[in-house]
C-alpha positions as CSV (number, residue, x, y, z in Angstrom):
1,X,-26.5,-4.1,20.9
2,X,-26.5,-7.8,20.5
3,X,-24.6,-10.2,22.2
4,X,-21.6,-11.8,20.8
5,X,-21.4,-15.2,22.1
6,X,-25.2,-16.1,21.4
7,X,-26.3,-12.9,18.7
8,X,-29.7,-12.4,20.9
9,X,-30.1,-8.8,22.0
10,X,-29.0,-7.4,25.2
11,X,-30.4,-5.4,27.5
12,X,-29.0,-3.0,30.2
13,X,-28.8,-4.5,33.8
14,X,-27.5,-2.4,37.0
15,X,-24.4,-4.5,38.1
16,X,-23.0,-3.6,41.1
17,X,-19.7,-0.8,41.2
18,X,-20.4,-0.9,37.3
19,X,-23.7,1.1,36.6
20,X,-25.9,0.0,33.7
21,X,-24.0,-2.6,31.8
22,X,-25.0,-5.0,28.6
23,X,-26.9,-8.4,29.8
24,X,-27.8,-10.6,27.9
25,X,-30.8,-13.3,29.3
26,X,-29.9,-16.1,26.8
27,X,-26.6,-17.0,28.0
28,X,-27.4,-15.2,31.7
29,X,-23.9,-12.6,31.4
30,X,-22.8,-9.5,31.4
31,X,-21.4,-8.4,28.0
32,X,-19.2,-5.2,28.2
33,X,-18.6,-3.4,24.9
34,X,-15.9,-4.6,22.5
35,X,-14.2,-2.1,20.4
36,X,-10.8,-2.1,18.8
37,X,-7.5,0.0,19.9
38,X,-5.3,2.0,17.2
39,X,-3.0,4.3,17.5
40,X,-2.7,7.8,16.4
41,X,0.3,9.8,15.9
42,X,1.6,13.5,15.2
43,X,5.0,13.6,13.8
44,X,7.2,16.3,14.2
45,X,10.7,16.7,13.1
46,X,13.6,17.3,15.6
47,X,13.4,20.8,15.4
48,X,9.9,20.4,16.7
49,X,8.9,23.6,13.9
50,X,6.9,20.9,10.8
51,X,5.1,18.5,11.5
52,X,3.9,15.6,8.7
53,X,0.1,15.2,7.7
54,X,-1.0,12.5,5.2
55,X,-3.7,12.5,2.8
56,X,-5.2,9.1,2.6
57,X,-6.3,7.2,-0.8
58,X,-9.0,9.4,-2.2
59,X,-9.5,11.4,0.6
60,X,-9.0,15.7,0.3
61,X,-8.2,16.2,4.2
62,X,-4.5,15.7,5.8
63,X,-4.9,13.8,9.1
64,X,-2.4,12.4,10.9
65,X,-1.0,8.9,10.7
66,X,-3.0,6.3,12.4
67,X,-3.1,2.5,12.7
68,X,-4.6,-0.1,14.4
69,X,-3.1,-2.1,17.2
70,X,-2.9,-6.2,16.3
71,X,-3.8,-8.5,18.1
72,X,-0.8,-9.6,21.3
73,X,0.9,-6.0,20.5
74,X,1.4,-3.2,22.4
75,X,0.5,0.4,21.6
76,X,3.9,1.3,21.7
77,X,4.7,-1.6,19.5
78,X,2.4,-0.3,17.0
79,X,3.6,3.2,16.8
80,X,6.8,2.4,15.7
81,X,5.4,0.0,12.9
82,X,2.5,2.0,11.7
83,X,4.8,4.7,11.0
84,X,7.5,3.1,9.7
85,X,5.0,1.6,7.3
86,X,3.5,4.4,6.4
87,X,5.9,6.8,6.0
88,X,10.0,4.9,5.7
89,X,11.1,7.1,8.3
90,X,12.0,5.7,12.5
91,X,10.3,6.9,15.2
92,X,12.9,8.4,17.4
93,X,11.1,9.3,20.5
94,X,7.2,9.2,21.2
95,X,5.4,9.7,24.0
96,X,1.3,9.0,24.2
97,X,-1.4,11.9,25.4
98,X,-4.3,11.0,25.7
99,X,-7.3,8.7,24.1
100,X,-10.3,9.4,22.2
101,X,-13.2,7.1,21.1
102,X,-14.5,7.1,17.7
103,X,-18.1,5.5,17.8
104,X,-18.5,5.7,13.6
105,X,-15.8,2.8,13.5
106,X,-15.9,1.2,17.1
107,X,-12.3,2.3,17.6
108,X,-10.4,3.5,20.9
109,X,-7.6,6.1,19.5
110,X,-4.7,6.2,21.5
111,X,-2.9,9.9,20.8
112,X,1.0,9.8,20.7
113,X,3.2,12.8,20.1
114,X,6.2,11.5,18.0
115,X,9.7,12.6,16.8
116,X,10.6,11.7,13.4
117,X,13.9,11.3,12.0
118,X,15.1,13.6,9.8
119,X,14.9,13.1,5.9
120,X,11.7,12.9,3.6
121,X,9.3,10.1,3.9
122,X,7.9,7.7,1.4
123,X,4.6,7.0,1.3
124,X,3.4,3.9,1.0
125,X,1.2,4.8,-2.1
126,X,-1.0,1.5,-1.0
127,X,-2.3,3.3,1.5
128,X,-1.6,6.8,1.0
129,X,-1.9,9.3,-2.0
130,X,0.2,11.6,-0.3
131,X,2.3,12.9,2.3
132,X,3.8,16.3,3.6
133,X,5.7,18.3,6.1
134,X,3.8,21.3,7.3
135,X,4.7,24.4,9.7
136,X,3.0,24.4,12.8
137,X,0.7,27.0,11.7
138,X,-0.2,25.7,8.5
139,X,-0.8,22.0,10.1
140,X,-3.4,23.7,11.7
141,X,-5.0,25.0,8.9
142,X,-5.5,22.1,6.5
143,X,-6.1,19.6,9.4
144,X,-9.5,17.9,8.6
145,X,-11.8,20.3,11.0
146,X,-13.9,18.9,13.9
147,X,-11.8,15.5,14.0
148,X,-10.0,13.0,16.6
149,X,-6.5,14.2,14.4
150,X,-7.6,17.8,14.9
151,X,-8.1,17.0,18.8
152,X,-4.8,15.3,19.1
153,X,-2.8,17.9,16.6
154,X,-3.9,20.7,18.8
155,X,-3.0,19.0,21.9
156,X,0.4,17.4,20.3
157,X,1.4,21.4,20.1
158,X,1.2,22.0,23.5
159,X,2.6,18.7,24.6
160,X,6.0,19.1,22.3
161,X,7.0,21.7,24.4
162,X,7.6,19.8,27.2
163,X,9.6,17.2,25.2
């Protein structure tokens, strides 16, 4: 871990009510970890029986649609726009679950469960090579295995219920 005011190392320093936190000596401060926020959601349709999984460009696994939040927006902000981007369909109602960090890209995911309007989505093939409505069931099966969008599908199932 370096330090992202100065670039020298930094070392963990008990602080007080914190535990063991980033110091760094050069500049005499605390550093806590800096990580983005996105947003990930699973769409279902109004019926709440598919739900619709994307295969990103040259990837083989559907996961679920995912963005990051920019900078002065909110979460909920971002739900609506990454999937309208994504996809050309409205977010009618969403409602977030839980979070999930994922240290291979420094990101803090942020779980929604979403209903989609009805009518067939178009890809936005920039991004995307394809994407698909799926029964519950078979969701579950091509879902990329051992993954945050396999975490938040299987909780997304139990949380539509209660919607």
């Amino acid at each position: 871990m370096f330090c992202t005011e100065c670039g020298n190392e930094l070392t963990l320093m008990f602080k007080s009510e914190e535990g063991l936190v980033p110091y760094c000596k050069h500049c005499d401060e605390f550093r806590f970890p800096r990580f983005a926020s996105a947003v990930s959601m699973t769409a279902f349709n109004r019926a709440k029986d598919k739900i619709l999984l994307a295969k990103h460009k040259g990837q083989e696994d559907y996961i679920l649609f995912a963005g990051y939040i920019k900078n002065g927006e909110t979460a909920e902000k971002a739900v609506s726009r990454e999937f309208k981007e994504e996809t050309k369909l409205d977010a009618v109602k969403f409602k977030y679950m839980s979070s999930r960090y994922h240290e291979p890209k420094n990101v803090l995911m942020l779980g929604y469960v979403l209903i989609a309007e009805n009518g067939e989505p178009t890809p936005d093939f920039n991004e995307l090579d394809e994407v698909k409505w799926f029964t519950v069931d078979d969701a579950l099966k091509v879902i990329k295995k051992d993954s945050i969008a396999e975490a938040f599908l299987k909780s997304a199932i139990v949380e539509i219920k209660k919607l």
